[in-house]
N, C-alpha and C positions, 0 to 999 in steps of 0.2 A: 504494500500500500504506500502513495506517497499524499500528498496535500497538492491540492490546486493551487495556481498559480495567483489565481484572482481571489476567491474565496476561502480558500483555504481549508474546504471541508475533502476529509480523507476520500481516494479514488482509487481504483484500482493502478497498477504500478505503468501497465501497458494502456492505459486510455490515453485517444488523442484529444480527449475532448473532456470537459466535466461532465458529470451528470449533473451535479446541481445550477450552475450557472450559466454552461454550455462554450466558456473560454477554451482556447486552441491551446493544448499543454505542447506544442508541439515546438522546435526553437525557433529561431526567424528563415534560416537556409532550411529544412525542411517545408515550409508553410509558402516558400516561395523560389521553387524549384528552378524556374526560369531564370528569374533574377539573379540566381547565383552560380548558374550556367554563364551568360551574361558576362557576371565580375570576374570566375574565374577567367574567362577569353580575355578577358580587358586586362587582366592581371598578368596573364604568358603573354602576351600581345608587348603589355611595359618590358616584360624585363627580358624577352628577345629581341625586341629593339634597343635596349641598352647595350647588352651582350655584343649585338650585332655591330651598333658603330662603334664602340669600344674595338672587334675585332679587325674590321675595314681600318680603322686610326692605325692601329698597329703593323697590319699588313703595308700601306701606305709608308709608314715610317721604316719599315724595312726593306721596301725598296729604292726608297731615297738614297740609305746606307744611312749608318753613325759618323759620315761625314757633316752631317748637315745638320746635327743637332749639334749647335750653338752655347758658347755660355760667356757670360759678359769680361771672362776673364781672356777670350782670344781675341786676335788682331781683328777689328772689322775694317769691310769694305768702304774709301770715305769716295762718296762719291757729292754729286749734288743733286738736289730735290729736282731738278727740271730733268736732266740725264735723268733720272728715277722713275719719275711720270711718263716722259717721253717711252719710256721702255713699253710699261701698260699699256698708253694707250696706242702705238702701233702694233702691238698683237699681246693681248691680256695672255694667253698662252702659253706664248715662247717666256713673255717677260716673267710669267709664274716660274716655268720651269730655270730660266734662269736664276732668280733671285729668292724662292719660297727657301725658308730655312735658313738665307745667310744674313751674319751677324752687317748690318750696314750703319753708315754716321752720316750722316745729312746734315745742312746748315738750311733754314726755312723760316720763314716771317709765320708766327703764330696766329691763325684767325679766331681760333674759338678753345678754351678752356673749359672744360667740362669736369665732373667729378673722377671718369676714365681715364681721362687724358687732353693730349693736344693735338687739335687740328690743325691743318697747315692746307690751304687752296692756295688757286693759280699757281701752282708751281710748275706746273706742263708751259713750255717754250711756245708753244702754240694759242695763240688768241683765244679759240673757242672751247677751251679744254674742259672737259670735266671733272680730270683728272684731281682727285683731294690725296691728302694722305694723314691717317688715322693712327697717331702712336698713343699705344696704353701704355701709360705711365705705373709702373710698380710702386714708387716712392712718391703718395701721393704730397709727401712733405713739397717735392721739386718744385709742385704747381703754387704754393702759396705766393709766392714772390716775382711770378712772374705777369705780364701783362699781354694781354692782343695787341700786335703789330711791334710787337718783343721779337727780335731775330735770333733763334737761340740756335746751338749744335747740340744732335737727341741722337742717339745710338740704340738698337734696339734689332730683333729677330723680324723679318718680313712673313708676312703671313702668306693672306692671298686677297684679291681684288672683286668686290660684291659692290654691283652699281656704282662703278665711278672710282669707289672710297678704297685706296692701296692699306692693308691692316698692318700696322708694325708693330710688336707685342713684345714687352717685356723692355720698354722704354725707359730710359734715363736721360734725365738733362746735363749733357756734359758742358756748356758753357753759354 
C-alpha cells in the first residue's frame, strides 16, 4: 500500500490513479509519453551537435598542423592594416588560407571600442571597401585609456572573415 499523492488516503501500491480523488499517481515522463520522447531527441540532438563541432574544430586544426597555432610569445607577422584588408577583400579564401592562425601586428586608426575589443574600418586601400577588422582584446585593462581615432599597434591570432569584418583574436595593445 502507498498514500496518494493529492489526498493522501492509503491505495493500493500499483494504482495509476486514486480511488478516492481520482489524481494520476503516475510521475510526469510516464503521464506524458510524447513529451518526453520529444526532450529526449532535443536532448541527443544538443549534445551530438556539441560532440560534432567540437570534432570538425579538431579535425580542422589538424590539418592546418601545430604550425599555426600561435602564442603571443613568437615573432608575429608586422604587416599593415591596408596590405591586410586588401588581402580579404580580393579573395576572402586565398587570404583565409593564407593568414587564418598567424600571429600578425598591424598599426590602424581605432573607430569603435566596445567591451570585446577594437575596431578598426577603412583600412582597405581601396575607396569603396568594406573591409573592417575586429580585434578581441584579452586584456580588457588595454581599452581603458584609449580613444576613437587613437592610432595604436594591436598584435593578435587572425581568425577568419564573416561579412566584411576580418576577426583577430586574442589581441593586445602593443603601442
Amino acid at each position: 500500500m502507498k498514500k496518494c499523492k493529492s489526498c493522501k488516503a492509503e491505495i493500493p501500491a500499483d494504482a495509476k490513479k486514486c480511488s478516492h480523488c481520482g489524481t494520476d499517481q503516475r510521475g510526469w515522463f510516464k503521464r506524458h509519453p510524447i513529451l518526453t520522447v520529444l526532450l529526449v531527441l532535443f536532448t541527443i540532438g544538443i549534445i551530438g551537435a556539441v560532440a560534432g563541432s567540437g570534432g570538425s574544430k579538431n579535425s580542422t586544426e589538424t590539418t592546418q598542423g601545430s604550425n599555426q597555432q600561435p602564442t603571443q610569445t613568437q615573432e608575429p607577422m608586422k604587416i599593415t592594416a591596408s596590405e591586410f584588408a586588401d588581402d580579404f577583400d580580393a579573395n576572402q579564401v586565398a587570404a583565409e588560407n593564407k593568414w587564418k592562425g598567424k600571429l600578425v601586428q598591424f598599426r590602424a586608426e581605432i573607430t569603435n571600442i566596445t567591451d570585446t575589443g577594437l575596431s578598426f574600418s577603412n583600412v582597405a586601400s581601396k575607396q569603396f571597401s568594406m573591409a573592417q577588422i575586429s580585434c578581441r582584446v584579452t586584456d580588457k585593462q588595454q581599452l581603458l585609456s584609449l580613444k576613437n581615432g587613437q592610432t595604436v599597434t594591436v598584435r593578435g591570432t587572425v581568425g577568419s572573415q564573416t561579412i566584411g569584418v576580418i576577426d583577430v583574436n586574442d589581441c593586445s595593445v602593443v603601442q
